[in-house]
N, C-alpha and C positions, 0 to 999 in steps of 0.2 A: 431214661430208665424205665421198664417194665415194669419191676417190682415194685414195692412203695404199702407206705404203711397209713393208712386211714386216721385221722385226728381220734376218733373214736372208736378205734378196735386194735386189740394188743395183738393180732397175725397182720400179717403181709400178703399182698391180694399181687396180684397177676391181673397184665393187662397186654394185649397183641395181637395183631394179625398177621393173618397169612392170604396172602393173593386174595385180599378183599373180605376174607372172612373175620368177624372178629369174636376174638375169645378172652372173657375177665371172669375173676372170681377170686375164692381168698386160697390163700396154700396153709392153710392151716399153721404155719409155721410162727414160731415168734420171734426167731432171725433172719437177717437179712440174708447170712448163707445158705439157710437150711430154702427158704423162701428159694433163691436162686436156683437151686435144686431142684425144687418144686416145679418151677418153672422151666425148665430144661424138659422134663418130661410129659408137664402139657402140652410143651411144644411138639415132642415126638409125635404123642396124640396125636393133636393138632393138625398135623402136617399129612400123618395117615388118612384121618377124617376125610383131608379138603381134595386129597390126592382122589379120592374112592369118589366124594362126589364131583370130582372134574371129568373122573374117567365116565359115569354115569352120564355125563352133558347135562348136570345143574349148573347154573352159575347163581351169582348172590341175588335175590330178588329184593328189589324196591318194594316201597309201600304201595305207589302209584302201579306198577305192577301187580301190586298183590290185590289192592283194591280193584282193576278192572278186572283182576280172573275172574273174582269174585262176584263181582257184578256179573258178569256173562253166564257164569257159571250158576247162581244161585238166586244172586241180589233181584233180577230184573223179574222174577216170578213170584215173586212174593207182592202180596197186598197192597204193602204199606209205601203211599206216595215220596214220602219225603226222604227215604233212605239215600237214592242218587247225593242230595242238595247234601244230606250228611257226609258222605263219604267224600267224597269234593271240601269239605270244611275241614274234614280231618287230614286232608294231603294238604291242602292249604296251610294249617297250620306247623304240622311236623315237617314238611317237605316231600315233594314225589320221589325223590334219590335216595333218600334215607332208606339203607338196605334192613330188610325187617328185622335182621339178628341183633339189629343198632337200635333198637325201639325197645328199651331198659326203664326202669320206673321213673327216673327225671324226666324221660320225654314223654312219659304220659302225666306226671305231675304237672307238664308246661300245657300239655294237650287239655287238661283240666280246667289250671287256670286262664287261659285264654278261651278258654269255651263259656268260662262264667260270666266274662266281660260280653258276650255277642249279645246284642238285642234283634227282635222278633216282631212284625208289623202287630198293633194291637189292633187298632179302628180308626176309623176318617170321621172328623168333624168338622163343622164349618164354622169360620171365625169372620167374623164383617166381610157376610159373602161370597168367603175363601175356603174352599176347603182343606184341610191342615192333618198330614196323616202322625197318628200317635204311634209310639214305642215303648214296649216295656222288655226289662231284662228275660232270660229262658229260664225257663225254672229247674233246679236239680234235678228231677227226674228227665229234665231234657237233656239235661250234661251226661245223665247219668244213661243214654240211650246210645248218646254217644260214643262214651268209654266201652259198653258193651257192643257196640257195632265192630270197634279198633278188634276187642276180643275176638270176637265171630272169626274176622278176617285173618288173624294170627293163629286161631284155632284151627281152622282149614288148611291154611295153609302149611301147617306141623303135621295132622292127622291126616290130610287130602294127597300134600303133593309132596312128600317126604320133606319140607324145608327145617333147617336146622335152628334151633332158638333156643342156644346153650344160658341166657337171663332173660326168660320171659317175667313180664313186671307180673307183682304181686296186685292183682285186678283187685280186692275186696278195697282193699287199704285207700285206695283212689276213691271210690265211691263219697258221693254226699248223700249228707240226711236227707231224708223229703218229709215235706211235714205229708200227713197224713192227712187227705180231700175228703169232707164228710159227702156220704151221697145223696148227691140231686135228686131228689124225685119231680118230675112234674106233677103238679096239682093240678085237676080237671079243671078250675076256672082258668086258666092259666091254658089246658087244650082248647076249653072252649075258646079262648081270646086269639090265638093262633088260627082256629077255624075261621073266624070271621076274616081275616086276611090272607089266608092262604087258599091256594089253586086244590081243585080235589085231587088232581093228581098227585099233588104234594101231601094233600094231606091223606091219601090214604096209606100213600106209602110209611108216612111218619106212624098212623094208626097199626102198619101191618107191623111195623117195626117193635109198637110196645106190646103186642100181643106176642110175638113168635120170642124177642128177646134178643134176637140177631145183632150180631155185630156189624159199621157201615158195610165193609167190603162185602157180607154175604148177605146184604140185603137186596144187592141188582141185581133179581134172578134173572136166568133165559128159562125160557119155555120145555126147553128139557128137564131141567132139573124139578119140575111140577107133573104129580100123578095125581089127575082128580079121582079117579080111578078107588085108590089107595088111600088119597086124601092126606097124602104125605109132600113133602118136598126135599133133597137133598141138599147138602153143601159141603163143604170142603173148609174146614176150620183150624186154627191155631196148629200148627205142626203137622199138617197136610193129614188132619185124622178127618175122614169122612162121618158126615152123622144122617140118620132122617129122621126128620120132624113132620112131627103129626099138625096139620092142620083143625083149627078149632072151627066154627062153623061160621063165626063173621072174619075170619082168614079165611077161608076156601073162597065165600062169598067175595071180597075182595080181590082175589083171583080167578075168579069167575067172570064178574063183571068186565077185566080188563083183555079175554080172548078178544081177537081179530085187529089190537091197534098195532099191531108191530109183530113179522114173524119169527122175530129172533128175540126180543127183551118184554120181561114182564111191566117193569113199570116203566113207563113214558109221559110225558108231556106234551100240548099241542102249541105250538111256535103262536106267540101274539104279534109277530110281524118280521119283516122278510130280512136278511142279513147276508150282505153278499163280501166276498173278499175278507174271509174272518182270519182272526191271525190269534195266536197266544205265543208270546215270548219267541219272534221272530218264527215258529211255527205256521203255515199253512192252512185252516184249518176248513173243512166244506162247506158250504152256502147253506143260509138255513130261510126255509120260506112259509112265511103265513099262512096257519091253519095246519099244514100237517106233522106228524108225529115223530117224536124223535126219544132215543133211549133215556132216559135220566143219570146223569153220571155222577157221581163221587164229587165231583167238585161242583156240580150243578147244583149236588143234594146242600153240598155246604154254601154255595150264594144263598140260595132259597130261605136257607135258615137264616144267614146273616141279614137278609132283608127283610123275612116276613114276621121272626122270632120280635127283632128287636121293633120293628113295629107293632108288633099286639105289646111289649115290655114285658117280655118274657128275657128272659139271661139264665140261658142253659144251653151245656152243650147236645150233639147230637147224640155224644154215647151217653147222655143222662135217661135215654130214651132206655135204653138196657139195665139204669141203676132201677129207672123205674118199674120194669119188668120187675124184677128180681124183687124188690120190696113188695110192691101190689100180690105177688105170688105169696112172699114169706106171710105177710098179712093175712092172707086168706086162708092158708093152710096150716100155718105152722109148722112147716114142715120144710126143714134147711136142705134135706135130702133132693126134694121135688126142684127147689131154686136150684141146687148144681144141677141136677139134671136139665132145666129149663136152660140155662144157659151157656152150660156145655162146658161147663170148667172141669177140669183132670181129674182134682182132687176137693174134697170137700174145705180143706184147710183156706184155698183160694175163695169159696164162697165164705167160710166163715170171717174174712178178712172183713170183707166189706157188709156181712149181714145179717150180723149178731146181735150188733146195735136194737133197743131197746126203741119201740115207734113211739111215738105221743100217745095212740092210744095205749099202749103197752102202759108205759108213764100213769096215765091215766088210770086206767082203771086199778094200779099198786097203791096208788097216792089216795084212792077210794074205798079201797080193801083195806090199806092199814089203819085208815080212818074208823074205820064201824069195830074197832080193836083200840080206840083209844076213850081215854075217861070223859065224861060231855063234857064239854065247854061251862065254864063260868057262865053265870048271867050275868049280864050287861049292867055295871051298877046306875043305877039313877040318878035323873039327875038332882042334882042339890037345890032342895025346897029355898025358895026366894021369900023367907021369914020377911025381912027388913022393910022389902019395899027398895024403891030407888032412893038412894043414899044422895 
């Protein structure tokens, strides 16, 4: 039977396909006849619809379809590394055959909870000489990067490539809470302690980082994108919006100092010893030899930190380096305007998210002010005269 009536809704919904396409939803009706009726002429629809896109040469597209256009088409130029490993988890989970028009709010209510259950490599310790790796769960806003990746790819594919998605799910209502991340600042003893262990090339790049305010991906410049000239630098940010930033005078000097090591990348590293036959994840990778220079990558910048961070005991991430931009600036100016500008956010709403918040010294100096507004203090009563002597 097609038609059929829901435990918790007094119409009768419509359910069916036609040559692979499928189409559900309610016929408004409260009989089972009137319903039948209803359904009679979505099929008419229906049948026109699939006719029009057959004669076009669409046919039904998979996830695992929609997912690699997507990838080829968008996914693989964008920044962010782990998108592949996502997309791959979300066909993993749903299925690669699952034709998109079939991806309704239960399979992403499954896509949800089965994403909450995945755990995420944390850190390696060593247990009686062994080294032993830890895990912890993903956290909501990683589910939640998720559910919005599915979106991306359903969106595209509706608005992109004409496909049809007569119950696309209700994306909010899927969403988790996230608690809300107070922000990092590094503390100068805390750089100081980091110096002491870290390579200069590492550290200057971290230093150029909390002065410009960059995010990782636009922190590996090339030599193009730098006008000393100008005393500016370029880059290419969040939603492919172009920006240039002015160079401050111990930034220019940091790119100064580094002309002539490399003629394509600004920051690099010099090799501590030689490394032949390198491989990552069954990848190939080219020989690296002691003493000369090599670009600093994204995942380099992130060993770097995992070993030289947590040896000074420091525990902060790398984008803490931009929380801390953004407060050092708000501190010093006052001025909420100057931080969105500095970091390149849309809208000021997105700085006020993270940088409203009230500093210590802020704190500080209120808890001092209302003080010299308040009645003085009692004196201290005395203490009680010792008449008796020891009893």
């Amino acid at each position: 039977m097609s038609v059929y009536q829901p435990a918790k809704s007094r119409f009768w919904h419509f359910d069916f396909q036609i040559k692979g396409y499928r189409f559900s939803g309610s016929t408004e009706c409260e009989s089972e006849s009137d319903a039948r009726a209803a359904e009679a002429e979505e099929k008419t629809r229906a049948r026109e619809l699939v006719a029009g896109w057959i004669a076009a040469g669409r046919g039904p597209l998979t996830l695992e379809r929609a997912c690699d256009r997507w990838w080829d088409e968008h996914g693989q130029h964008l920044a962010d590394l782990k998108i592949k490993s996502a997309l791959d988890r979300i066909v993993e989970i749903i299925g690669g055959k699952t034709l998109l028009q079939d991806i309704i709010d239960d399979t992403v209510a499954t896509l949800v909870a089965e994403r909450r259950k995945d755990r995420r490599r944390d850190r390696t310790v060593v247990d009686n000489g062994k080294a032993k790796i830890l895990y912890r769960q993903i956290t909501p806003s990683t589910v939640n990067r998720t559910l919005d990746l599915l979106r991306r790819v359903m969106r595209r594919a509706k608005e992109n490539w004409n496909a049809i998605l007569p119950k696309e799910p209700t994306w909010k209502k899927h969403r988790l809470k996230q608690k809300k991340r107070p922000v990092r600042e590094l503390l100068p003893s805390e750089e100081t302690a980091i110096d002491q262990v870290e390579s200069l090339d590492y550290a200057e790049l971290r230093r150029f980082a909390i002065i410009t305010g960059l995010r990782r991906q636009n922190l590996l410049l090339t030599w193009t994108q730098v006008n000393f000239e100008l005393g500016t630098i370029s880059v290419m940010t969040k939603g492919d919006t172009p920006r240039i930033i002015p160079l401050s005078r111990e930034a220019y000097a940091i790119l100064w100092r580094r002309r002539g090591h490399h003629p394509e990348f600004v920051f690099t590293y010099k090799a501590q010893r030689t490394w032949k036959n390198r491989t990552r994840k069954g990848r190939k990778l080219g020989d690296i030899v002691k003493g000369q220079r090599y670009p600093i990558t994204a995942t380099g910048f992130a060993s770097n930190k995992k070993r030289n961070w947590t040896k000074a005991g420091v525990d902060a991430r790398i984008h803490d380096l931009r929380h801390t931009t953004g407060m050092r600036t708000l501190r010093a100016t006052g001025n909420l305007r100057i931080v969105q500008k500095q970091l390149g956010h849309s809208t000021i709403a997105i700085t006020s998210e993270f940088y409203t918040d009230a500093t210590l010294e802020d704190l500080r100096a209120a808890m001092e002010a209302t003080a010299a507004h308040q009645p003085a203090a009692p004196a201290a009563p005395k203490a009680a005269e010792n008449k008796g002597g020891n009893e």
